[in-house]
C-alpha positions as CSV (number, residue, x, y, z in Angstrom):
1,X,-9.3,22.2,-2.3
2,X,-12.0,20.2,0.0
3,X,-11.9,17.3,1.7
4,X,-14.8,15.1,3.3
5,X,-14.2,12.1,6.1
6,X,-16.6,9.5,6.0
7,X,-16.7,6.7,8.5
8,X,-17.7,3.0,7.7
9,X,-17.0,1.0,10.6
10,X,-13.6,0.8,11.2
11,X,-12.6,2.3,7.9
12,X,-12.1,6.0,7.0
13,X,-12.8,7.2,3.6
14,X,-10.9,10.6,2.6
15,X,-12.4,12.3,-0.2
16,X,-10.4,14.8,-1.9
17,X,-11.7,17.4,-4.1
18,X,-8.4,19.4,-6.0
19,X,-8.8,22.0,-8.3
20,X,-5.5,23.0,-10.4
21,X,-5.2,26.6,-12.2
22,X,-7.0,25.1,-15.1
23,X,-10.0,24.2,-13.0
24,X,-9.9,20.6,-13.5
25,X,-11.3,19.0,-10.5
26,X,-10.1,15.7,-9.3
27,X,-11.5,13.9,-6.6
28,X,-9.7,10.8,-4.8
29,X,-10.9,8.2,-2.6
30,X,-8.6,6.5,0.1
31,X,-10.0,4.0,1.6
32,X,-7.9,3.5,5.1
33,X,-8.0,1.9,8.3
34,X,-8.9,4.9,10.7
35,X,-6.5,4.3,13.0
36,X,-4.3,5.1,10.1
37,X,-5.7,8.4,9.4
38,X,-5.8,9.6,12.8
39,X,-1.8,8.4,13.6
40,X,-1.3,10.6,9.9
41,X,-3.4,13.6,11.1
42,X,-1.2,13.8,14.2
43,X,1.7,13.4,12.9
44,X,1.1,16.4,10.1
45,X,-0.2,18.6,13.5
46,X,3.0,17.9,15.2
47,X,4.4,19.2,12.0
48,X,2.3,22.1,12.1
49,X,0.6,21.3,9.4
50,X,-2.3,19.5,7.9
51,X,-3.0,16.1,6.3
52,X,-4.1,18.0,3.2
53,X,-0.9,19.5,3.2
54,X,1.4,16.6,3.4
55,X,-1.1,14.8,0.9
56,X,-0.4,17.4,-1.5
57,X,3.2,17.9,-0.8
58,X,3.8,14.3,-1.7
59,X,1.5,14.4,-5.1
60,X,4.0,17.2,-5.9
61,X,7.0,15.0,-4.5
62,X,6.2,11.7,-7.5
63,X,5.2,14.7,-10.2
64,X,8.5,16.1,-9.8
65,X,10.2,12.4,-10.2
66,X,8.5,12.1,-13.1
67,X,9.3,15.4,-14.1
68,X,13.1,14.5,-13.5
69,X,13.0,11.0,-15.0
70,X,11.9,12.4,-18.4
71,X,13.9,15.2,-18.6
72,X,17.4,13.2,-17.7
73,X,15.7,11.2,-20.9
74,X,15.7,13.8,-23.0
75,X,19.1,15.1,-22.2
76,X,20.8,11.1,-22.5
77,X,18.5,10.7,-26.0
78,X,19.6,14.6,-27.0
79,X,23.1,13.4,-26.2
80,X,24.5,13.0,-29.9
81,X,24.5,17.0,-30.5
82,X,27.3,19.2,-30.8
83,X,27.7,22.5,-31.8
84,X,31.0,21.8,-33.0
85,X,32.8,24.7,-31.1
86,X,32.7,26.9,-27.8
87,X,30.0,30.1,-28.1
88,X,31.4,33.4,-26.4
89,X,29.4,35.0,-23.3
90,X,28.7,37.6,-26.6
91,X,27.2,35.1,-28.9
92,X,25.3,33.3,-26.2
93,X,23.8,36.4,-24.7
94,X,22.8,37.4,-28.3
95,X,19.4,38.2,-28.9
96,X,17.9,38.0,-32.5
């Protein structure tokens, strides 16, 4: 992952360059008010971390709400099956 800071006046523009285990590269522009980016920045160093970081932990944070939303979904629309009985530890252990 890279990042570049580019300054336009009073605005700040953050690119971010992420590359996932498949190599796609994504790249996103934020286009914020400075003073934004710098009360951010300090905020993730009194965290001991890093803007990057936080960034990344909250892409993570709405994939895994979407993640969750659409399994509950599967499980409320998979509702309607039944086995019909109780499996024993044996049978549900049982490897064919």
């Amino acid at each position: 992952m890279s990042a570049t800071v580019t300054t336009c006046g009073n605005l700040v523009f953050f690119k971010l360059l992420l590359r996932f285990h498949t190599e796609l590269v994504y790249t996103i522009l934020v286009r914020q008010d400075k003073s934004d980016i710098e009360l951010a920045r300090e905020e993730a160093q009194s965290q001991n971390t890093t803007l990057r970081e936080r960034f990344r932990d909250w892409l993570k944070w709405i994939a895994g709400r979407i993640r969750a939303r659409k399994y509950w979904a599967l499980m409320k629309k998979l509702r309607y099956a039944d086995a019909g009985r109780k499996f024993t530890r044996d049978e549900m252990n049982e490897r064919r």
